[in-house]
N, C-alpha and C positions, 0 to 999 in steps of 0.2 A: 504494500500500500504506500503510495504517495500524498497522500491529500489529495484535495481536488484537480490538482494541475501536474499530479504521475508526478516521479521522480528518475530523468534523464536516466543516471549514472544506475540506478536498482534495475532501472529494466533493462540498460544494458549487460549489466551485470549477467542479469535471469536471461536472455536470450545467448549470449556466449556462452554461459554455461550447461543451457541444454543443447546447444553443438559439441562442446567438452564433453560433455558425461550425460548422457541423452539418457544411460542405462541407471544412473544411480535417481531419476526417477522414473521411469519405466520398468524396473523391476521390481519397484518397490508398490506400482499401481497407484503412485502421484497420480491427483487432479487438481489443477490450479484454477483458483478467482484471483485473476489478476486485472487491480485496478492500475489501469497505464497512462491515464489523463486524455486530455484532447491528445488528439496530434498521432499518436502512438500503438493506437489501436490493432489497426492493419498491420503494421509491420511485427509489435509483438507475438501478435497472432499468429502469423506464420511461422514463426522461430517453434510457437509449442507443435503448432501443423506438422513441421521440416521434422522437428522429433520423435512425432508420433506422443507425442503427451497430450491428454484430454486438457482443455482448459475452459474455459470464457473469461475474457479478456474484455475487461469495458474500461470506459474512459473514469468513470465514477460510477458510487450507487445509494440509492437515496435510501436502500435496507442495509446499513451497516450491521443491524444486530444478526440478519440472518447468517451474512457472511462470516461472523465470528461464529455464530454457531457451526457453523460448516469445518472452520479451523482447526486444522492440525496442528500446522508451522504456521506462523506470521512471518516475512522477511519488510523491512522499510524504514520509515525514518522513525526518528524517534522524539515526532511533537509531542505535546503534553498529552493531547487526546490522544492519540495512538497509542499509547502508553497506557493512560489509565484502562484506555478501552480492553487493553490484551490483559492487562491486571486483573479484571472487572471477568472478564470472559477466561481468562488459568491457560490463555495458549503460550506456549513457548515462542519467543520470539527471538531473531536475528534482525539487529538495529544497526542502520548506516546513517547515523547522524548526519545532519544537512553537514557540509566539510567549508561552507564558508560564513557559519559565524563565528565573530570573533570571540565569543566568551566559550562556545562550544557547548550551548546551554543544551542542546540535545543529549549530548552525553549524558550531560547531569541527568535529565531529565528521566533517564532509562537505568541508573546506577539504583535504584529500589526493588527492579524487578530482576541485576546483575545478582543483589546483593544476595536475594532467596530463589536462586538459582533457577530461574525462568525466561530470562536473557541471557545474550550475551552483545557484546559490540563489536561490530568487525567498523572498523576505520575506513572512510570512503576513499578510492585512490583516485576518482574522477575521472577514471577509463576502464572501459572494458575487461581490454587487456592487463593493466596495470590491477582489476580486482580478483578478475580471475586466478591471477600469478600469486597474489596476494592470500586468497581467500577460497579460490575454487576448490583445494581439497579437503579442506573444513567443513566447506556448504555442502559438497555430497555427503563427506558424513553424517551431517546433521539431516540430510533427508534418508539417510540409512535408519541413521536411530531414531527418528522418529515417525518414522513408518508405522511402526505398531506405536503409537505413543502411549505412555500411561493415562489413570482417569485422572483429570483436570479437577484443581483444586478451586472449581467456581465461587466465586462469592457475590452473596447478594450485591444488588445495585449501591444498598445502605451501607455495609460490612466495605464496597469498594470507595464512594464518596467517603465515609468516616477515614477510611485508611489512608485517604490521596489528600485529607486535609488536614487530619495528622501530620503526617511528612512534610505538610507546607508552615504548618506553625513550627515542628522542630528544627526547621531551616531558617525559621524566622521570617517567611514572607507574610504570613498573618499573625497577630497579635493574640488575636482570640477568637473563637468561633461560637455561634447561637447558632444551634441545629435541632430546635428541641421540638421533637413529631408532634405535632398537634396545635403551638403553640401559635396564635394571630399570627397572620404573614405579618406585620410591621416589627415583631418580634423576631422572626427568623432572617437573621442576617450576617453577616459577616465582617469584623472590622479590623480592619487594616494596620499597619502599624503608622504612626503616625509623624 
């Protein structure tokens, strides 16, 4: 997953590497939801076609939950919501953090779900080639093993909002939180540090 406007370098990545190793998901009976942005559709598309791997390949999709329920492996970036999302939904994830900003907040962003062993980060090289060389024999193993994956540690919508705003006040980007079920919406708020 890219966000709504695909992510270049991930689906390059995905498309080299099913010419590379076509068999490490082919015999493991891979099928991919690959969201590829505008632009990307068609050509993605045919790289799983050229492989012989099942896919659908759209630009975006406005049922994100189904698509996590579908999930085995996630591979993409690691914005905030893609993150919570794959926390939220227990799939294992492989995170190529956007590689040009400068704080490398996406790293961070995905360093909760490294820490209890749910991610991992492979570092974008912003080529093909350069991720493939980098990371291609990693990524077949991680579609090796997680071919059969284990049962997913799902947690409620609640269990994952509690937990993703936890992490944000122990980080310090919130001061304190009101989240209390039931309580007048003017009450249910969140404030800031100030």
């Amino acid at each position: 997953m890219g966000g709504s406007q695909g992510a270049r370098s991930v689906n390059d990545f995905i498309a080299a590497h099913l010419a590379h190793d076509p068999d490490a998901w082919r015999d493991h009976g891979w099928q991919a939801i690959h969201l590829a942005g505008e632009g990307a559709v068609e050509r993605i598309g045919a790289a799983y076609e050229k492989a012989s791997v099942r896919a659908r390949v759209l630009p975006f999709t406005d049922d994100i939950g189904a698509a996590w329920s579908a999930a085995t492996l996630h591979v993409g970036r690691a914005g905030a919501g893609a993150v919570a999302e794959a926390q939220v939904a227990g799939v294992p994830s492989l995170f190529f953090p956007y590689p040009f900003h400068k704080d490398r907040h996406q790293a961070h962003n995905a360093q909760p779900l490294v820490a209890r062993g749910q991610a991992r980060i492979l570092d974008d090289q912003r080529t093909a080639e350069a991720n493939l060389a980098c990371h291609g024999s990693d990524f077949s193993e991680s579609l090796r093993a997680n071919a059969v994956a284990p049962p997913r540690d799902i947690r409620s919508i609640e269990d994952g909002a509690r937990g993703a705003i936890d992490t944000l006040v122990k980080q310090g980007y919130l001061a304190s939180c009101y989240l209390e079920p039931g309580a007048p919406q003017s009450e249910r708020f969140i404030q800031t540090p100030s």
